[in-house]
C-alpha positions, 0 to 999 in steps of 0.5 A, a space after each residue: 257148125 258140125 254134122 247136126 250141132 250148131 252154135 250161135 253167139 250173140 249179145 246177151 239182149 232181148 233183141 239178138 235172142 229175138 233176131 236168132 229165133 226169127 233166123 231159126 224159124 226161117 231156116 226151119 221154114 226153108 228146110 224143113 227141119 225142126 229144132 228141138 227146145 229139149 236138146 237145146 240150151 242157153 249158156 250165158 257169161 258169168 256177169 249176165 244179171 237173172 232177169 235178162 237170162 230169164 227173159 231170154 229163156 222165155 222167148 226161146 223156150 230153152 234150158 239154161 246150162 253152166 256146161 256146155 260139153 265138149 265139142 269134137 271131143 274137146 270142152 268148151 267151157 271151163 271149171 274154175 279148177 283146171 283138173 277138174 275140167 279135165 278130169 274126163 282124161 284121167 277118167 278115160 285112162 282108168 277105164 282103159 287100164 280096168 279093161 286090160 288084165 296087166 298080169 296076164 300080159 307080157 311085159 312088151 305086151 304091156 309096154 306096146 299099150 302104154 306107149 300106143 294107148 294109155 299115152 296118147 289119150 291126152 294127146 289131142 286135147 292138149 294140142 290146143 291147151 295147157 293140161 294141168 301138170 297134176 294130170 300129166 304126172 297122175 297119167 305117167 303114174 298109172 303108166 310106169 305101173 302098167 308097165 312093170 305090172 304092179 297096181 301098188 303104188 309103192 310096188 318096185 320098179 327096175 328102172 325109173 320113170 325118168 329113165 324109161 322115158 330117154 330116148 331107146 338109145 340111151 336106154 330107155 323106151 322113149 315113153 313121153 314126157 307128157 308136160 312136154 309133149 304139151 309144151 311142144 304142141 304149144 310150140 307148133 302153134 307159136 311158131 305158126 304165128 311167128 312164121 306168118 302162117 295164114 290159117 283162119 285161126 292165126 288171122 283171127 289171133 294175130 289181128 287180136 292180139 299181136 299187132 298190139 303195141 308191145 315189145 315182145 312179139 308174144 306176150 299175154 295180158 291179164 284177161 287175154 284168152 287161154 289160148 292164147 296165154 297157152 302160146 305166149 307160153 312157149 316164148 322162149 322155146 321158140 326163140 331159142 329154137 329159132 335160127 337163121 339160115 344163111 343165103 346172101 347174108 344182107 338181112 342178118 345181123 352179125 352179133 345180134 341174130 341167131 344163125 351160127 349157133 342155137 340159141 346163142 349169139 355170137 357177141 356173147 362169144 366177143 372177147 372185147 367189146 363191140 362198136 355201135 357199127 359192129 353191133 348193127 353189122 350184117 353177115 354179108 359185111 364180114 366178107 372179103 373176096 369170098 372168104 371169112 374175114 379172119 384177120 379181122 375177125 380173130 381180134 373179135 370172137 373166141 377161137 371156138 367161133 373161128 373155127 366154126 366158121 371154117 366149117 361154115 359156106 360163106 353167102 353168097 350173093 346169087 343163093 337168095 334171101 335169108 331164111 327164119 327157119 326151125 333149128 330144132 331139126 336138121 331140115 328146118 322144117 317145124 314138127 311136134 317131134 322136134 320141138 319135143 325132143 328139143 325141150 327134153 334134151 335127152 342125156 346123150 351120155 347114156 348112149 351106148 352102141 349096143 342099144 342100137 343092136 338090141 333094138 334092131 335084133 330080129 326075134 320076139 318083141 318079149 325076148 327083145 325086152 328082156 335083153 333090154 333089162 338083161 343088159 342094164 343088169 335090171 333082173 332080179 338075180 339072188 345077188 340083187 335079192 341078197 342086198 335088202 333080205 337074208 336070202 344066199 346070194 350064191 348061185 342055186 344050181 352049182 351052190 358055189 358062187 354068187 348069182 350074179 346075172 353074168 353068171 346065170 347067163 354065161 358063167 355057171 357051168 350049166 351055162 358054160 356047157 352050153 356056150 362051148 358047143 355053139 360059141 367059136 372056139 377062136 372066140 373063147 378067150 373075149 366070150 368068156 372074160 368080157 363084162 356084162 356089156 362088153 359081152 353084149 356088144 360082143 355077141 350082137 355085133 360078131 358073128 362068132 357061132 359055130 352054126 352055119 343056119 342062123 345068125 349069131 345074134 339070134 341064138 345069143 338072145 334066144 339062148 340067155 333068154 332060155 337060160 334065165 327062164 330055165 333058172 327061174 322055172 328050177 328056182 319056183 318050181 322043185 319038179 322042173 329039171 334042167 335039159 341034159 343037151 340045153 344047145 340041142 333045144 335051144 336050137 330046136 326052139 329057133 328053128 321053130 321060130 324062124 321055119 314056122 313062125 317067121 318064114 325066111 327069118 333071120 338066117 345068115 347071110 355073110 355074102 350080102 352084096 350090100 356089104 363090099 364095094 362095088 367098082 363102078 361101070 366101064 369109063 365112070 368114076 366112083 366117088 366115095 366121100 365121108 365125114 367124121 366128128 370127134 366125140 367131144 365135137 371139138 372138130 370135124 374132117 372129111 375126106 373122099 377118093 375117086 376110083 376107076 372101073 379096076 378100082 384104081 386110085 385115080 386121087 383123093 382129099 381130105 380136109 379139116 373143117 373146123 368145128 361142125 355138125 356131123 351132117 354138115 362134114 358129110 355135105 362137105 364131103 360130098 361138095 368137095 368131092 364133086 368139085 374136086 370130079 369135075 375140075 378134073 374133067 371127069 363126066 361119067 360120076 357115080 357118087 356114094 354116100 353112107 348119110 341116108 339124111 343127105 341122100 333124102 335131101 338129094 333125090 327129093 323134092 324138098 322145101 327150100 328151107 330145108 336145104 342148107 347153102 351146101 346141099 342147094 350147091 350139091 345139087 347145082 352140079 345135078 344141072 350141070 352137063 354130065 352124067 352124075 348119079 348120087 348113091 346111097 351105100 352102107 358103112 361097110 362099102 366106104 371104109 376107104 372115105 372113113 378112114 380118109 376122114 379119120 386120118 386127116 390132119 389140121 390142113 386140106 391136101 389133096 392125094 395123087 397116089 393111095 397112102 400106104 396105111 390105105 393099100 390093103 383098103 383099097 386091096 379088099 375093095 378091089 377083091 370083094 373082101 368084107 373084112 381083111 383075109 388073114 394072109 394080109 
């Protein structure tokens, strides 16, 4: 029952149609109410004879349909073609797009309602079933062409589909994978059933269809309903994405389970073959005094496997029971958005730095979409348009080189005039010789103008942008003449932009105090930890250092961990930092990290299944009796802990007096400098 519908089922006999009309007649009797025969109808199941479905038409005096509609928005009955059942979701989309004017937006315009609108249309009814694939691509379709502003079908794309849909910082504009998104919801109601959820709809699924005498804990057999064929589904999903959380090690198999690596088990790493007894051992048995059982260990998994366990905590027995949780997140905990991002694997080798930059830059959201095609050299310069017809690929102002896109933003001498009288003269040398994407980087990370009002990153995007609009509006239109002063506007335009339009915009601000170290209070101790992973991940190494007031080296660490998650070194570092404050009989501690996923850990209530045996160990010594305060800082402030990390060694040792290759560090810090004045 919903607001004024009503659904009652019942045996497809003259009996039950009886005994429901009498129940209506006393509900109508009791209430008031009255039901309406003409808003009424009878749906029957496909092997229901015709006289029997006559029969009960005449005693409730209601019409007979095939389709019952849709209930909160959802279709409750089914066509024998899945696209035609939900045909209603492409139909939606189409009506939405007809409405919108595509040509008169502009492109971040058109990206902002794909993305918000036209792709979350069929997120709600997928969440309970499997829509047809031919649906999911038609809808990714009409989305890549609103976005690029064409309704030809054949119409170019700078980029494809596929790369719109990677994550923003590997370049694209994280536009989802619909048949994904489908599966991932799939997935959230599996691992509700896997996990034992107690929600009504699981009871009824479970004591249906999984206490069934099966080998497999979801499996679907013919005739089983679609809701639940749709999660038998995501099986394998699911077992790949689930893990186990170690406390005590008593209830986890060694080899068999998975707890060490997602979806992996670690017999599959054996270099001989396992007993019977070692196949059925349990993590717990693979403990002597605290510690790894290496020696034994080493003669039965690959080195790979050795050193992941010297990054991981051995159990324990007080930490409690093992935990099932979701590998597919940091913390655990299940979401659609992990479980999403989990199945699509996104290409990390795309990933560059810069993205990160651009997307975070403070200016025009249209300005921000065309540094994101400026930099992955997507616009259509005369170079480009040179390739597939006979137009001259040379430059149409200086009619002297090729028009490349680093040439109309930075090479061209109407360009270049420009630059010079905004760019640090100091800086000529990288400004001028960097490629495309090294220059990119150039700008949005330095600060390398000759204005003091605005920051660099600000006139760099607002000035190529100008730059390109200038080269478009010469090319197009015979009349417009380029401005004699272009700096001049130029800086007009962002004064405007950022007095009028944003007050208290992005003006620079070298002297931030989030930017240089701070020593702590009088007679506390500052401890600065951090971790660091190779690139390749084939090791992991953190290191810390404790500070006095003056910021004096008072000692430091740091400790190779063998292989580890990135997460995981910066736990490590904060563990052996604490640990390494209190056995020295510090108790005023200030304790600083740049993880913002560890501080949230820390400083939060959270489910016990979200912390790992590191963090739960970090947080035993908040219970212990002195005064300990965890802070969250920028990189900028814990160059000393980096580096620490960085220069650590295959060994953990311990460090009574600063490094020599730390000192003018550990100098800067104790100055407020942010980076290294030039008499250093």
């Amino acid at each position: 029952m919903f607001a004024d519908d009503l659904l009652l089922f019942g045996e497809a006999s003259t009996k039950q149609a009886e005994c429901m009309m009498d129940c209506l007649d006393r509900f109508c009797i009791a209430s008031g109410e009255k039901v309406s025969a003409d808003k009424s109808s009878l749906f029957f199941s496909p092997k229901v004879p015709i006289s029997t479905k006559s029969a009960i038409q005449d005693i409730t005096q209601m019409r007979i349909t095939t389709d019952i509609g849709k209930y909160l928005g959802f279709p409750l009955s089914r066509k024998r073609k899945p696209q035609e059942t939900f045909q209603y979701i492409l139909d939606r989309v189409n009506s939405k797009l007809a409405n919108w004017k595509a040509n008169s937006l502009s492109m971040a315009g058109r990206i902002t309602l794909a993305n918000s609108v036209i792709s979350a249309v069929p997120l709600y009814p997928m969440q309970v079933s499997q829509i047809p694939i031919s649906i999911c691509k038609e809808i990714e379709r009409l989305q890549c062409n609103f976005i690029w502003g064409n309704s030809n079908p054949h119409g170019y794309h700078n980029l494809s589909w596929d790369a719109l849909r990677q994550p923003k910082l590997c370049g694209g504009l994280g536009c989802k994978n619909l048949v994904s998104m489908n599966q991932a919801f799939g997935c959230k109601l599996a691992w509700q059933i896997v996990s034992g959820s107690n929600n009504l709809w699981s009871e009824v699924l479970c004591k249906k269809y999984l206490y069934r005498e099966e080998d497999r804990l979801l499996h679907a057999k013919i005739g089983d309903s679609q809701l639940w064929r749709f999660i038998c589904k995501q099986e394998r999903f699911v077992e790949s994405g689930t893990k186990w959380r170690i406390r005590d090690g008593r209830s986890v198999r060694f080899f068999i389970d998975i707890w060490i690596l997602l979806g992996e088990r670690i017999q599959d790493h054996c270099i001989r073959q396992l007993s019977v007894t070692e196949k059925g051992s349990f993590v717990s048995d693979w403990i002597i005094n605290g510690a790894w059982d290496y020696a034994q260990l080493g003669s039965i998994v690959s080195c790979d496997i050795i050193r992941r366990l010297f990054a991981f905590p051995p159990p324990s027995v007080d930490a409690g029971n093992d935990l099932m949780i979701w590998g597919g997140s940091r913390t655990g905990i299940f979401s659609v958005k992990s479980a999403y991002h989990f199945i699509e694997k996104p290409n990390e080798m795309l990933a560059h730095p810069c993205f990160k930059l651009l997307w975070k830059w403070q200016g025009a959201e249209r300005i921000r979409t065309f540094m994101w095609l400026a930099f992955q050299n997507k616009l259509p310069t005369n170079e480009w348009r040179s390739k597939w017809s006979s137009s001259s690929a040379l430059c149409s102002y200086c009619n002297s080189q090729v028009e490349s896109l680093i040439h109309i933003l930075r090479d061209c001498s109407f360009a270049r005039n420009m630059w010079v009288s905004l760019v640090n003269p100091c800086a000529y040398s990288s400004f001028f010789s960097a490629q495309l994407r090294d220059w990119f980087h150039l700008n949005l990370k330095n600060e390398i103008g000759q204005t003091d009002h605005f920051s660099w990153d600000l006139v760099f995007g607002v000035g190529i942008w100008m730059l390109w609009n200038w080269r478009n509006r010469s090319v197009f239109n015979s009349e417009f003449v380029r401005p004699l002063s272009p700096s001049a506007v130029l800086l007009r335009m962002i004064h405007q932009f950022v007095i009028v339009d944003r007050p208290g915009g992005n003006v620079a601000s070298n002297s931030s105090d989030h930017s240089v170290w701070q020593p702590p209070m009088q007679d506390w101790i500052k401890v600065n930890v951090d971790g660091a992973v190779s690139l390749n991940r084939s090791s992991a190494r953190c290191g810390g250092v404790l500070r006095d007031s003056t910021g004096s080296w008072v000692t430091g660490f740091s400790s190779y961990l063998g292989i580890c998650e990135p997460q995981e070194a910066e736990e490590w570092a904060l563990l052996k930092g604490l640990q390494l404050a209190w056995n020295l009989g510090l108790r005023r501690v200030l304790a600083e990290t740049d993880c913002k996923n560890l501080y949230d850990l820390l400083i939060r209530d959270c489910e016990e299944c979200s912390l790992s045996s590191m963090v739960q160990q970090i947080k035993e010594f908040s219970q212990r009796p002195w005064d300990l305060r965890f802070i969250l800082i920028s990189r900028c402030q814990n160059k000393v802990a980096d580096q620490l990390a960085k220069d650590c060694c295959l060994q953990s040792n311990f460090i009574d007096s600063c490094p020599p290759s730390l000192r003018s560090l550990v100098l800067q810090d104790c100055m407020g400098f942010n980076s290294p004045p030039s008499s250093f």
